[in-house]
KELOZA-671854 format. One record per residue (C-alpha): residue number from 1; x, y, z. Coordinates in steps of 0.2 Angstrom, whole numbers, plus 5000, padded with zeros to 4 digits. Layout:
<atoms>
+-----+------+------+------+
:   n :   xx :   yy :   zz :
+-----+------+------+------+
: NUM :    X :    Y :    Z :
...
+-----+------+------+------+
</atoms>
This chain:
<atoms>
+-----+------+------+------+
:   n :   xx :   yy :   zz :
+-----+------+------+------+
:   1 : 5000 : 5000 : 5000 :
:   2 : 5006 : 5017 : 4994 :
:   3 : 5010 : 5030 : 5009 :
:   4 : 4997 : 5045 : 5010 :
:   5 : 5007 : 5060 : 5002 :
:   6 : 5016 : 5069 : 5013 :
:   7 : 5013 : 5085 : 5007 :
:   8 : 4996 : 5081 : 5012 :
:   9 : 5000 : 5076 : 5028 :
:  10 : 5009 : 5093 : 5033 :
:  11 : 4996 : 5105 : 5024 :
:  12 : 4984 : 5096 : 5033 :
:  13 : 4990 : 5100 : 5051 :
:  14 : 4996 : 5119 : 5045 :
:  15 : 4976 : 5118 : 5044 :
:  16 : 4972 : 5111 : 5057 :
:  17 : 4981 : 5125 : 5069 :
:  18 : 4979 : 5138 : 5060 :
:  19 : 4961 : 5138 : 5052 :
:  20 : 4952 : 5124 : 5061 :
:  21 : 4956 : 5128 : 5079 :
:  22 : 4953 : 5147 : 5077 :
:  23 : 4936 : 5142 : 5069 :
:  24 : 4932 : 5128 : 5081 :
:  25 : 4914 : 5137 : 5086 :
:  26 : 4911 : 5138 : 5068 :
:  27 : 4915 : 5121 : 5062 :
:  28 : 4905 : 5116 : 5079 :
:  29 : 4891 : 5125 : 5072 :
:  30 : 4892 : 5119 : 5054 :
:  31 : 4892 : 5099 : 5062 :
:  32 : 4878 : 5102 : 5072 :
:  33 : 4864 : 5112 : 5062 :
:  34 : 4870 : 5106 : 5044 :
:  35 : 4876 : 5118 : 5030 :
:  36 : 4863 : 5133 : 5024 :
:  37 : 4874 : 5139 : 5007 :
:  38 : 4866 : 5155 : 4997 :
:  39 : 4877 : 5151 : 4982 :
:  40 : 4879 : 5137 : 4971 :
:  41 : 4896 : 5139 : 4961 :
:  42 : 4900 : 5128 : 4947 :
:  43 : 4917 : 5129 : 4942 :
:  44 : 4931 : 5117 : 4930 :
:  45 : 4942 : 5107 : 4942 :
:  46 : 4958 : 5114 : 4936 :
:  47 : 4968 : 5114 : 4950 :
:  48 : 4974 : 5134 : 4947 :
:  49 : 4955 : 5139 : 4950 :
:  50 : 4948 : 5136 : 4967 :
:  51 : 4932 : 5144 : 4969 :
:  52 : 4934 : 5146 : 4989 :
:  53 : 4952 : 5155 : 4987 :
:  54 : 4943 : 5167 : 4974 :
:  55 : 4931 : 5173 : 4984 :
:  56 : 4939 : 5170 : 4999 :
:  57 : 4926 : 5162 : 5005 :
:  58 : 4924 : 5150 : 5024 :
:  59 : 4915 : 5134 : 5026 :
:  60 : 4897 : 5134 : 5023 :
:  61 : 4898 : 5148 : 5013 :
:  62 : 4898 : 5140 : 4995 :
:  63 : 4889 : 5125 : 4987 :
:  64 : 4903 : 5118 : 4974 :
:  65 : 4905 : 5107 : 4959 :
:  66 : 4919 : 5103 : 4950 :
:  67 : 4922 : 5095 : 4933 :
:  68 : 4930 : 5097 : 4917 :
:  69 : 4927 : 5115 : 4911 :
:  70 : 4912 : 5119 : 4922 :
:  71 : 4901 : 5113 : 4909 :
:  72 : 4881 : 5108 : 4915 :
:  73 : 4871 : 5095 : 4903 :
:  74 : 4855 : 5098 : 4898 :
:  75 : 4842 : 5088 : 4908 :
:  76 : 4839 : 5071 : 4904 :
:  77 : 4834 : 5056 : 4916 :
:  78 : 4839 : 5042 : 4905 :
:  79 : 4858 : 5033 : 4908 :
:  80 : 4862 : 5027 : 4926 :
:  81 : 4875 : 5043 : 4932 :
:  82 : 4872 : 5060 : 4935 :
:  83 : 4885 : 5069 : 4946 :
:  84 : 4883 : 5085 : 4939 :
:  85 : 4865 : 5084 : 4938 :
:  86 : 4861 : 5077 : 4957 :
:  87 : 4872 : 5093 : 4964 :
:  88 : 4859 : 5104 : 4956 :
:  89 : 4846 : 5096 : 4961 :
:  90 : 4854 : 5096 : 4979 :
:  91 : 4857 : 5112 : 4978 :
:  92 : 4839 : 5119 : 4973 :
:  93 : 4825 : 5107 : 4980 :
:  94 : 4836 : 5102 : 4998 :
:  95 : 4846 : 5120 : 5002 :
:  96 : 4835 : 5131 : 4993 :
:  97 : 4851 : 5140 : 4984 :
:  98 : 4846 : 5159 : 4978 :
:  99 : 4859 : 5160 : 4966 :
: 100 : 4870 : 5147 : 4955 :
: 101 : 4886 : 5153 : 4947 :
: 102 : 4894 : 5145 : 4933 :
: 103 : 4914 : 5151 : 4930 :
: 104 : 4926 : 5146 : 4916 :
: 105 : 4944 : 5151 : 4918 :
: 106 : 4958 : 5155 : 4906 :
: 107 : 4968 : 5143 : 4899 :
: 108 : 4957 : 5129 : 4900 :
: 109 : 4963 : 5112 : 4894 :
: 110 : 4946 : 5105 : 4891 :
: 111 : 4940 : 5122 : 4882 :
: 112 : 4957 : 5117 : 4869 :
: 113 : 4954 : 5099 : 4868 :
: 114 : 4936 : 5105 : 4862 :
: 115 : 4942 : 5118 : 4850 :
: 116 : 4955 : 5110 : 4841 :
: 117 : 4946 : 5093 : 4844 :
: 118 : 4963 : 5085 : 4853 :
: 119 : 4955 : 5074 : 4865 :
: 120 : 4943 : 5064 : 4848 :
: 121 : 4963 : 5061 : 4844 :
: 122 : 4967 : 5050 : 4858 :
: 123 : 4961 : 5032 : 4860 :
: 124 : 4965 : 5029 : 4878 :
: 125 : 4952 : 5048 : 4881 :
: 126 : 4936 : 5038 : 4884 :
: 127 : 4926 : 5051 : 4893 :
: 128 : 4933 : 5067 : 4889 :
: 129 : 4927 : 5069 : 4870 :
: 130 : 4912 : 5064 : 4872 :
: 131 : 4912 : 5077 : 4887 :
: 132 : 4916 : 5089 : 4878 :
: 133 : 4905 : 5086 : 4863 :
: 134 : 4893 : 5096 : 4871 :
: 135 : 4902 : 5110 : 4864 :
: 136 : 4901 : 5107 : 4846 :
: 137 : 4888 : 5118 : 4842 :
: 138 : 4898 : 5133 : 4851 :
: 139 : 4914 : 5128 : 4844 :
: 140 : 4907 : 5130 : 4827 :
: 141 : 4899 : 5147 : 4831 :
: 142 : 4914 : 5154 : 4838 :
: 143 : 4925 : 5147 : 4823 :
: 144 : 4915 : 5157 : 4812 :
: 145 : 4915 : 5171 : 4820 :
: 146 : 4933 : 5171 : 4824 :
: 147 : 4941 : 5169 : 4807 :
: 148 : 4955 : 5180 : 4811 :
: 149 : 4958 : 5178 : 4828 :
: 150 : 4973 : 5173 : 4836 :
: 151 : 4970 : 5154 : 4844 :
: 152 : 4972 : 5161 : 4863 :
: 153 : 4956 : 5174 : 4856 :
: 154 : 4948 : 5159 : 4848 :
: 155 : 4950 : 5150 : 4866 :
: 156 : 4946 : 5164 : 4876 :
: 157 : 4928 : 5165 : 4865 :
: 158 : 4926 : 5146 : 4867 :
: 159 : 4927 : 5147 : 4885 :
: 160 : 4915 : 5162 : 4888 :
: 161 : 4904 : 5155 : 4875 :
: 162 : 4906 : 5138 : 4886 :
: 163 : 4896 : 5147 : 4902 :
: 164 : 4882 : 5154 : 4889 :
: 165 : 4880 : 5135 : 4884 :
: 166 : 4880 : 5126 : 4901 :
: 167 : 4866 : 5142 : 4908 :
: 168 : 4856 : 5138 : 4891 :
: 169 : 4858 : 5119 : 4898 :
: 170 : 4854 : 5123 : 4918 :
: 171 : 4839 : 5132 : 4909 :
: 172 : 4832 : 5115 : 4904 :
: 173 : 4831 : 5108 : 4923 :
: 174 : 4812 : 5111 : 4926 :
: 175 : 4814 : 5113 : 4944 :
: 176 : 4829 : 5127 : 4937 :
: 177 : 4816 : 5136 : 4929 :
: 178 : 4801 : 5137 : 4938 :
: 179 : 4813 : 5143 : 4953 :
: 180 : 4821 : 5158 : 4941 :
: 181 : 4804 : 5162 : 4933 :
: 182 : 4797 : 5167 : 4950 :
: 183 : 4811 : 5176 : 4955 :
: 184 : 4817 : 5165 : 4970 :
: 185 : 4834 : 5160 : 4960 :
: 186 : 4847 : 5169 : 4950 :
: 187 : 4860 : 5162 : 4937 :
: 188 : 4874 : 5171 : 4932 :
: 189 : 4890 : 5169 : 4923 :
: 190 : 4909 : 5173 : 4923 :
: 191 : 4926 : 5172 : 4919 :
: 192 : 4942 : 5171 : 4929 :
: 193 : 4961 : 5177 : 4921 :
: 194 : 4971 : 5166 : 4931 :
: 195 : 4985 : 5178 : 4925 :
: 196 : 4977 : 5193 : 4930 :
: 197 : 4969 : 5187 : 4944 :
: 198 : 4953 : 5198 : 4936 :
: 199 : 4936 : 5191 : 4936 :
: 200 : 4924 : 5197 : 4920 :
: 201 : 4902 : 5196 : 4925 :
: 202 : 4888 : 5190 : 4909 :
: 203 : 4878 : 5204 : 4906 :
: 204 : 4863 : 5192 : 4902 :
: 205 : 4853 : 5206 : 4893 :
: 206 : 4869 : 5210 : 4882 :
: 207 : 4877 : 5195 : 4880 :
: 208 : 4894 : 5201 : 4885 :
: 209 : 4906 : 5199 : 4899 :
: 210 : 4913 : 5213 : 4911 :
: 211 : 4924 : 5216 : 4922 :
: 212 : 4921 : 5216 : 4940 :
+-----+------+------+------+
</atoms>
């Protein structure tokens, strides 16, 4: 048996001091009366983009899911897995979220695989393709209207155009839905520059991204 990583081990008692035992009452709280999150963030499980660092945010404070470039199917009840899915559902019907984000990043891998189809290439990539073929409509859309552009403009297009695509998707959830169309939740999207360390906000109405 392989021993536990030790960088692990260390970073895991550098927490426990410093965070854990200065929030005791907290976490006592938290284990007691369960976790009552506002927000529901959706963001890619690169490991450069942590949603709690960005918004510095403590425990019980966000709702989080993490896959491969933040990306949300569209409802569908058929197959046998759903993890994406049954974290939204959690998040609406049992903790009553007000407000789902969904955030793409910079640089993101599964963003390029889909762009310039990389992952299709590879045999041994079994799940990520067909992950990320539920970008091939925006792929198209953005190499058309791209013609131009430099390949990091063509991803950074990609990757905005990615949210638009998973909030079209969330849409689809009927529970999603009704809940938006009587005002008691909010979707919203955005975009982190790892570089930069700057975060850009979907202006729904405009179709557009600003900074915040």
């Amino acid at each position: 048996m392989s021993s536990f990583p030790e960088t692990l081990t260390d970073r895991y008692r550098r927490f426990k001091h410093r965070i854990f035992f200065p929030n005791a009452d907290q976490y006592e709280e938290l284990a007691t009366y369960g976790q009552n999150p506002e927000i529901m963030l959706i963001s890619c499980c690169d490991s450069r983009v942590d949603p709690e660092t960005i918004f510095n945010a403590m425990p019980g404070e966000l709702f989080v899911v993490r896959n491969v470039a933040n990306l949300i199917p569209p409802y569908e009840t058929g197959g046998k897995f759903h993890g994406v899915s049954a974290g939204i559902e959690f998040a609406v019907l049992n903790l009553r979220v007000k407000h789902i984000v969904i955030m793409g990043h910079s640089g993101c891998g599964g963003i390029k695989a889909a762009l310039d189809q990389s992952a299709a290439i590879q045999t041994e990539a079994m799940f990520i393709s067909k992950w990320m073929s539920m970008l091939d409509d925006a792929r198209l859309s953005v190499l058309s209207s791209h013609q131009t552009s430099t390949p990091e403009e063509k991803l950074e297009a990609l990757e905005k155009e990615g949210v638009k695509t998973s909030l079209k998707n969330l849409r689809t959830f009927p529970f999603v839905s009704e809940r938006e169309d009587k005002g008691k939740l909010n979707l919203h999207g955005a975009h982190f520059n790892i570089q930069k360390g700057s975060l850009s906000i979907l202006n729904h109405s405009r179709g557009e991204y600003f900074p915040l």
